[in-house]
N, C-alpha and C positions, 0 to 999 in steps of 0.2 A: 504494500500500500504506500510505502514512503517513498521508494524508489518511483512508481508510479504517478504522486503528486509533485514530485521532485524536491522532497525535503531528506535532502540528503548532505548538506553543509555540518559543519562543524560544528560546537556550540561556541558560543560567543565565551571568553577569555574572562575570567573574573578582574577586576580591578586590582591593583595592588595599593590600600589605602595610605602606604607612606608614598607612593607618586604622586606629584602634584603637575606631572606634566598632563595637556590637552591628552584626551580622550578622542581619537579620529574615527568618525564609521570607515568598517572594513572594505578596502577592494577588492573586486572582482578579479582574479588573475587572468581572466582572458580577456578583458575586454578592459579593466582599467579604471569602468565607474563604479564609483561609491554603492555599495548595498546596503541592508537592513537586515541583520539574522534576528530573527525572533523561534522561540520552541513553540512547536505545536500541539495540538491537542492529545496527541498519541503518542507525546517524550522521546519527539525527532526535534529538527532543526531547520527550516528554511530559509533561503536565501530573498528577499524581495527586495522591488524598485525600490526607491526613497519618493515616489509622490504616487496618490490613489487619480485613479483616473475611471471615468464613466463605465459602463460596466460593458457596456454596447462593443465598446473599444477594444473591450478584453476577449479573447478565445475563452470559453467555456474551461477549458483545464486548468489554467492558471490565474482564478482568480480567487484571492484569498480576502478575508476581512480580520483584523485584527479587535480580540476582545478585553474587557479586562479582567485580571481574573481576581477577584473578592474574598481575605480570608477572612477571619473573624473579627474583625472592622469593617465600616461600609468604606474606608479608602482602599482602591485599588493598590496591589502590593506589585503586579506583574501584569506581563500584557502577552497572549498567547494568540497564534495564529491561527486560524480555520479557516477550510476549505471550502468554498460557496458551492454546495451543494441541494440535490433535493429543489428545491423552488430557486427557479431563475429569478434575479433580481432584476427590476425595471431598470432598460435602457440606461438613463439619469445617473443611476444609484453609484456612487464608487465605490469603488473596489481597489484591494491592492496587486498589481501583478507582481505574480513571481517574475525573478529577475532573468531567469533563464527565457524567458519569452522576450525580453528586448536586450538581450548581450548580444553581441556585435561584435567577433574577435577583430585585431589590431590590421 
């Protein structure tokens, strides 16, 4: 299933809280542009753009929406990705593409 939605990235790097150096989003080794790893619902790892775009835009496979996930406070602690499945979302609606649908190698 993960191989299939294409969350197959890495998990993102923990911090190390004595760094005070800038925090860079990760890039993509093939193509260069900046990505977004987020886990997802099923304890993989995806890779996505850095901006949501209409849903109409998006292919059916690679469209994800980003939740948040709620522990025992009403503040969100973490934010997980899912897979837009089951009911098509209207035209409009954004969505986030997986990055693998607009990498572009060099």
């Amino acid at each position: 299933m993960a191989e299939a939605d294409g969350a197959t990235a890495a998990p993102r790097p923990e911090p190390n809280p004595d760094d005070v150096s800038r925090i860079e989003p990760p890039i993509c080794p093939v193509c260069g542009a900046f990505v977004r790893i987020y886990p997802t619902n099923y304890d993989r790892w995806v890779s996505l753009a850095t901006m949501e775009l209409p849903a109409k835009e998006v292919p059916a496979p690679f469209r994800w929406r980003l939740t948040k996930l709620l522990g025992r406070s009403p503040i969100a602690t973490d934010i997980a990705a899912v897979r837009v499945r089951g009911v098509d979302p209207l035209p409009s609606e954004p969505v986030v593409p997986a990055h693998r649908m607009m990498c572009v190698p060099d």
